[in-house]
C-alpha positions as CSV (number, residue, x, y, z in Angstrom):
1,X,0.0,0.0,0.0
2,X,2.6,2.6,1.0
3,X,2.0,6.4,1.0
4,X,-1.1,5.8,-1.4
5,X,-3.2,4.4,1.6
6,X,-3.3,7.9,3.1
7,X,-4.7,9.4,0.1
8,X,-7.8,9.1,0.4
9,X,-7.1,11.6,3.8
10,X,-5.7,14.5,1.7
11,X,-8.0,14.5,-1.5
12,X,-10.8,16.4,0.1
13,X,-8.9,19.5,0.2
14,X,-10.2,19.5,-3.6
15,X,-13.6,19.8,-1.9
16,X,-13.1,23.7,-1.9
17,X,-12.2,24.4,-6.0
18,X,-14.5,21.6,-6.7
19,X,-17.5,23.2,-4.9
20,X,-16.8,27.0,-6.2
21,X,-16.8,25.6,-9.5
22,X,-20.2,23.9,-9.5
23,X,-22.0,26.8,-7.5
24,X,-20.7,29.7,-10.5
25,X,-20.9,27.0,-13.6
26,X,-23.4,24.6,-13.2
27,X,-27.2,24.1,-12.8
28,X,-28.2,24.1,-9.2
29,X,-30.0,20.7,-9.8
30,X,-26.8,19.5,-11.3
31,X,-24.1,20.8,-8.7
32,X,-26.6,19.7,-5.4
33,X,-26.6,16.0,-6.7
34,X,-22.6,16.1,-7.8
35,X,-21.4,17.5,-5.1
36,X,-23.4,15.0,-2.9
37,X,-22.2,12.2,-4.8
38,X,-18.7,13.9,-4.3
39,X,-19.0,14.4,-0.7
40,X,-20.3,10.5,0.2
41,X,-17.8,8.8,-1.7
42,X,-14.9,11.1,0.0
43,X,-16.0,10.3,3.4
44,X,-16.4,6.4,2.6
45,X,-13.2,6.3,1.4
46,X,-11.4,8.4,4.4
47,X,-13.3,6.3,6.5
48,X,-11.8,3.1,5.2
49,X,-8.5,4.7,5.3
50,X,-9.0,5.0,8.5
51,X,-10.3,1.7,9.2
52,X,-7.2,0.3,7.0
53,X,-4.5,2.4,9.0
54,X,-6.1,1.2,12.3
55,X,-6.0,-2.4,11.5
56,X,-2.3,-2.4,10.6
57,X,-1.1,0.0,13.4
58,X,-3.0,-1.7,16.3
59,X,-2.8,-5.5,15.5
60,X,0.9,-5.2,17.5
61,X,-1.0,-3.9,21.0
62,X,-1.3,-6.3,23.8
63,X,-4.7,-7.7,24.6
64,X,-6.0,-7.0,20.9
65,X,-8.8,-9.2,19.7
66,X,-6.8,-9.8,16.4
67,X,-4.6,-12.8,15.2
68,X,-0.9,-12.5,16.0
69,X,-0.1,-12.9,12.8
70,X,-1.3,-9.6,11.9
71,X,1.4,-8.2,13.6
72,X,4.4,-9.1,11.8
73,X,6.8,-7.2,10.5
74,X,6.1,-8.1,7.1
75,X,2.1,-6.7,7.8
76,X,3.4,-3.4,9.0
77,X,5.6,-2.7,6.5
78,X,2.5,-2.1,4.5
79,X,1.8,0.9,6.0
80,X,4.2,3.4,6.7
81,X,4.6,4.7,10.2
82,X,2.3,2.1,11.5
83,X,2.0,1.8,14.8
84,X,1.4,6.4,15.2
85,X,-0.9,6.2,12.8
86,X,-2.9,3.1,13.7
87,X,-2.9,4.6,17.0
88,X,-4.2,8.1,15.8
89,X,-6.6,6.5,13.5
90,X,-8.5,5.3,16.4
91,X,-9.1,8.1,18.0
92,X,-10.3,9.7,14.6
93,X,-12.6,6.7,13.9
94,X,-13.9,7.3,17.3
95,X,-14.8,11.2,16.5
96,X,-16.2,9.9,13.7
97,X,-18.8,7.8,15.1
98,X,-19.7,9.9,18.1
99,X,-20.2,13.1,15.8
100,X,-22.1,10.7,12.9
101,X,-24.2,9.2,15.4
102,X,-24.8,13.1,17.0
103,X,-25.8,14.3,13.5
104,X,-28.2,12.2,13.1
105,X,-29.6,12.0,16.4
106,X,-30.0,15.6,16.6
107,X,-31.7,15.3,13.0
108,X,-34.2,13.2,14.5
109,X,-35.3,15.3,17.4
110,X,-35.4,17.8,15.0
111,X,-38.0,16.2,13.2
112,X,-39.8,14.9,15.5
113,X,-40.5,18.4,17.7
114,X,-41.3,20.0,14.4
115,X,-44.2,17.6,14.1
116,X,-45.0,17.6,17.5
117,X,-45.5,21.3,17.1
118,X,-48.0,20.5,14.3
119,X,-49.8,18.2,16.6
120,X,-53.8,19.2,16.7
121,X,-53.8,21.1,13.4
122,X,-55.2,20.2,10.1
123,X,-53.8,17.5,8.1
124,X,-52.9,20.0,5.2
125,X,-50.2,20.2,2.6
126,X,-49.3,23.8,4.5
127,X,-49.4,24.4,8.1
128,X,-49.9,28.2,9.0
129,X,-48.4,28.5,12.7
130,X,-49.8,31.4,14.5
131,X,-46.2,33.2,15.7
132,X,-44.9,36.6,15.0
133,X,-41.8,35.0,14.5
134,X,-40.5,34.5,10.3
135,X,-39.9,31.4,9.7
136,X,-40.6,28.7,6.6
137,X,-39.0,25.0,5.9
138,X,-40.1,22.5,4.6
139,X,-40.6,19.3,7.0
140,X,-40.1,15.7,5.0
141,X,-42.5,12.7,5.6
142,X,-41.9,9.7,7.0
143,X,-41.6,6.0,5.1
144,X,-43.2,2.8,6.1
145,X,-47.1,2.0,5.8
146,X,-48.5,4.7,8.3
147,X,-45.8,7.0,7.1
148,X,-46.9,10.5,6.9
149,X,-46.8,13.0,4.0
150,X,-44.3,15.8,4.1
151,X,-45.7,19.5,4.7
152,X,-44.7,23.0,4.6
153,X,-44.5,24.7,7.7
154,X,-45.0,28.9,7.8
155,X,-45.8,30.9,10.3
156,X,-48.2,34.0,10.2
157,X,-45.1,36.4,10.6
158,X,-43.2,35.2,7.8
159,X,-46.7,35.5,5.4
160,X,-47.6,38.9,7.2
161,X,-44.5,40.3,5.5
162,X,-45.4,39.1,1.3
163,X,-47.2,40.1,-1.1
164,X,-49.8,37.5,-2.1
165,X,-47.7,36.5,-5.5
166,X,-44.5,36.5,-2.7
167,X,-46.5,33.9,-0.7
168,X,-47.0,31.9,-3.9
169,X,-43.4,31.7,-4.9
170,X,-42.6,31.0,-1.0
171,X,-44.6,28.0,-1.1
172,X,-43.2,26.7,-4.5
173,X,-39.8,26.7,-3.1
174,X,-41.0,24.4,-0.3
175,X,-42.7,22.6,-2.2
176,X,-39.8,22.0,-4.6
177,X,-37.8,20.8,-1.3
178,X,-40.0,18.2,-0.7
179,X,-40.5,16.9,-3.9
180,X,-36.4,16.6,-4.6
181,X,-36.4,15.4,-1.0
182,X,-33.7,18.1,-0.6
183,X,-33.3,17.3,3.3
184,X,-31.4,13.9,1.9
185,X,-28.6,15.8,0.1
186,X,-28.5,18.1,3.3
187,X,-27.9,15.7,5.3
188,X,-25.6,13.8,3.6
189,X,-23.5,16.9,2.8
190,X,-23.3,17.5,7.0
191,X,-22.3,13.8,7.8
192,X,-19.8,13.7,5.2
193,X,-18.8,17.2,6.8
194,X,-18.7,15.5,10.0
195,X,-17.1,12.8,9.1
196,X,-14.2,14.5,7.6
197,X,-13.6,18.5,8.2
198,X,-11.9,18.9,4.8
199,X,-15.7,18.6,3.6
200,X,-17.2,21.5,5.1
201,X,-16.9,23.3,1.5
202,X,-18.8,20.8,0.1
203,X,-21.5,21.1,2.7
204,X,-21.7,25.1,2.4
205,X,-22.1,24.2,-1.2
206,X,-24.8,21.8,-1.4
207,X,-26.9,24.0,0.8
208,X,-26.5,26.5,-1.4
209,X,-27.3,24.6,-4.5
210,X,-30.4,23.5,-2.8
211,X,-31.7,26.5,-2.6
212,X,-30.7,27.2,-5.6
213,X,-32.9,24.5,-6.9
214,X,-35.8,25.0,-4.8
215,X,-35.8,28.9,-6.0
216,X,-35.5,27.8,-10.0
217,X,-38.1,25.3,-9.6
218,X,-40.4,28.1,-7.6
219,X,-39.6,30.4,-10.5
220,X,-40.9,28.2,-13.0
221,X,-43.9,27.4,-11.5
222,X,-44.6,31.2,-10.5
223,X,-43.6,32.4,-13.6
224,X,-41.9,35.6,-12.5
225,X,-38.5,35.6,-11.5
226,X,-38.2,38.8,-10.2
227,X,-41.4,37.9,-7.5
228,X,-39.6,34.9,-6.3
229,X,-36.2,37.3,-5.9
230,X,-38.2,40.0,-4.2
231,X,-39.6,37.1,-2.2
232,X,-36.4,35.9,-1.2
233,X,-35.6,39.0,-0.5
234,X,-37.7,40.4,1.8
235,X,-37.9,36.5,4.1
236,X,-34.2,37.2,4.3
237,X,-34.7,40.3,6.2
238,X,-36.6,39.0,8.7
239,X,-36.1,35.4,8.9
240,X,-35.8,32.9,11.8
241,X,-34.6,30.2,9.3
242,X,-35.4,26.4,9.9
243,X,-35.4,24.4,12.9
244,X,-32.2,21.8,12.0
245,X,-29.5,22.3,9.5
246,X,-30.8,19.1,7.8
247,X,-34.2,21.1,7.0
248,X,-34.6,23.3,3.8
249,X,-35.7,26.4,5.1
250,X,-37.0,29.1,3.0
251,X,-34.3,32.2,3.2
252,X,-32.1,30.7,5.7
253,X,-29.1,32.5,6.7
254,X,-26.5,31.9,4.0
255,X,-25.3,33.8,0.6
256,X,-29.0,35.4,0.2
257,X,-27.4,38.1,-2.2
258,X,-26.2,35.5,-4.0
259,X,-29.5,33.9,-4.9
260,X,-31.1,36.7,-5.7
261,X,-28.9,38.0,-8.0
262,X,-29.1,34.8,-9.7
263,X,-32.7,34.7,-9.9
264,X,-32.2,38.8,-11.6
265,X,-30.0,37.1,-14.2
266,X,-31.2,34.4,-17.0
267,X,-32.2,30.9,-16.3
268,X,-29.2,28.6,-16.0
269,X,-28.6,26.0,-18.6
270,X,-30.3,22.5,-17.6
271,X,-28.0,19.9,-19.9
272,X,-26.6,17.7,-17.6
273,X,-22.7,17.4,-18.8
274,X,-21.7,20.2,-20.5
275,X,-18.9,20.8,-22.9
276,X,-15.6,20.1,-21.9
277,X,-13.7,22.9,-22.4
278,X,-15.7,25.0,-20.6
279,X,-15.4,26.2,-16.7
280,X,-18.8,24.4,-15.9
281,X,-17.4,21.1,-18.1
282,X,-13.6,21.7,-16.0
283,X,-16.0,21.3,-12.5
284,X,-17.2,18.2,-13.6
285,X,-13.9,16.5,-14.5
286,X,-12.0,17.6,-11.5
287,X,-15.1,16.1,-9.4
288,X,-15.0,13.1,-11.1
289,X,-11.2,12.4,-11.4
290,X,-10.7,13.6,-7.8
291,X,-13.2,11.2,-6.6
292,X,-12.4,8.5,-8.8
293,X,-8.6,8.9,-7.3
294,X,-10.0,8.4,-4.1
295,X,-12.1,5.5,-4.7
296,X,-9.2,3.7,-6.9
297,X,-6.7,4.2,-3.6
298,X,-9.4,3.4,-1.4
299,X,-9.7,0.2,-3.0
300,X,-6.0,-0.8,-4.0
301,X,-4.8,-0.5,-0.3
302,X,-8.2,-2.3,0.8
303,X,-7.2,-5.2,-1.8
304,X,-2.9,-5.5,-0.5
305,X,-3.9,-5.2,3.2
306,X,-6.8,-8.1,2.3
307,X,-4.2,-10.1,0.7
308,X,-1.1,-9.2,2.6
309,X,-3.6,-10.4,6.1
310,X,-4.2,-13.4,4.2
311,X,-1.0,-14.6,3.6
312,X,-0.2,-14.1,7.4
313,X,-3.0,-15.6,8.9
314,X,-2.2,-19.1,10.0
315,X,-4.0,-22.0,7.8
């Protein structure tokens, strides 16, 4: 395996050009799924890294579970400076797990206090909260056979402050959240950013592009892009944002200016993989190769520690 095991580490700090690139050149719908893609397969592979580096480094420390075997000089010459970083590695898979496990945790409270604050009112696509406070996200169902539709939550202080038409546009960009079932990229995008700090980039940028999407998609279906950018707008001013980072919610803090200067300028190209030679074509091909490096070393030092184990261990 050699250095190449710890590559997999160190190719996230690609996250950052590979993330500005898809926000400026690509369609929102485009860049929220690529980078997601982007994002998973970076932390898997890290992870694994991990998981390789600690199997080596720690199969030499008394008490271990593992076969002797393991710990032969032969076995840790596969990975350089084995027994620091098999060490290290376990205190980074154990951050790993604890925040992962957090995330998600957290996610699910979330969830489950937004509904219970919907508790008692009508079983309708939108629920209007009575509160002064702004505030509108977009609050996904659940799965299974009594699993529950997902709804729009707005409260009577964010629709106090739009214009009819606003109000319109507001609820076709939640709507568009739930249908892409946006608050699965979102959360992806924070585990992997969990997972592995060099991803934070990535996770700025999908919920970015999100938005993005949700606001081209309201567009569309309003017909007016200057409404839904006044819309945006005006909820930005005034905004409480949504409950959990996981949830899409309408105007959250973030690059506001950003959106609605895009929604001022034309509609951005929908073609999935444009031309090569091009800055949005470049974003693509850095993605891929950068993640397709990762996966390759990923798998290459997952294959010689697999066999280099298996010629140790004792028939």
């Amino acid at each position: 395996m050699g250095v190449f095991v710890f590559l997999p580490l160190v190719l996230p700090l690609t996250a950052l050009p590979i993330a500005r690139l898809a926000e400026q050149h690509l369609h929102p719908r485009t860049a929220t799924r690529l980078l997601t893609l982007v994002g998973t397969v970076l932390t898997v592979c890290s992870t694994l890294c991990l998981g390789l580096l600690m199997v080596v480094g720690t199969a030499q420390l008394p008490g271990n579970p593992l076969p002797d075997s393991w710990s032969d000089p032969e076995v840790r010459a596969a990975v350089p400076w084995d027994a620091v970083a098999g060490k290290a590695a376990i205190g980074a898979l154990v951050a790993v797990a604890v925040s992962c496990t957090a995330t998600c945790v957290r996610h699910g409270r979330v969830r489950r206090d937004a509904r219970l604050a919907l508790a008692g009112l009508p079983e309708s696509p939108v629920a209007v909260l009575p509160d002064d406070r702004a505030y509108a996200y977009a609050l996904p169902g659940t799965s299974g056979r009594t699993g529950r539709p997902g709804r729009i939550v707005v409260s009577t202080g964010m629709l106090d402050g739009l214009s009819p038409r606003e109000r319109r546009a507001l609820i076709a960009h939640e709507r568009a959240h739930l249908t892409a079932r946006h608050h699965r990229y979102l959360l992806a995008a924070q585990l992997a950013a969990r997972a592995n700090p060099l991803l934070r980039p990535l996770r700025a940028a999908v919920d970015y592009c999100a938005e993005r999407w949700a606001d081209e998609e309201a567009a569309r279906e309003v017909g007016d892009r200057r409404v839904m950018a006044r819309a945006v707008g005006k909820a930005a001013l005034v905004s409480q944002g949504a409950p959990g980072p996981a949830l899409a919610g309408f105007a959250a803090p973030g690059p506001v200016p950003r959106r609605v200067a895009a929604l001022l300028g034309p509609v951005p190209p929908s073609r999935h993989w444009p031309p090569t030679w091009t800055a949005a074509g470049l974003a693509l091909w850095i993605a891929a190769v950068g993640t397709a490096a990762s996966a390759l070393s990923s798998a290459n030092a997952a294959v010689a520690l697999v066999l280099v184990l298996h010629a140790a261990t004792p028939l």
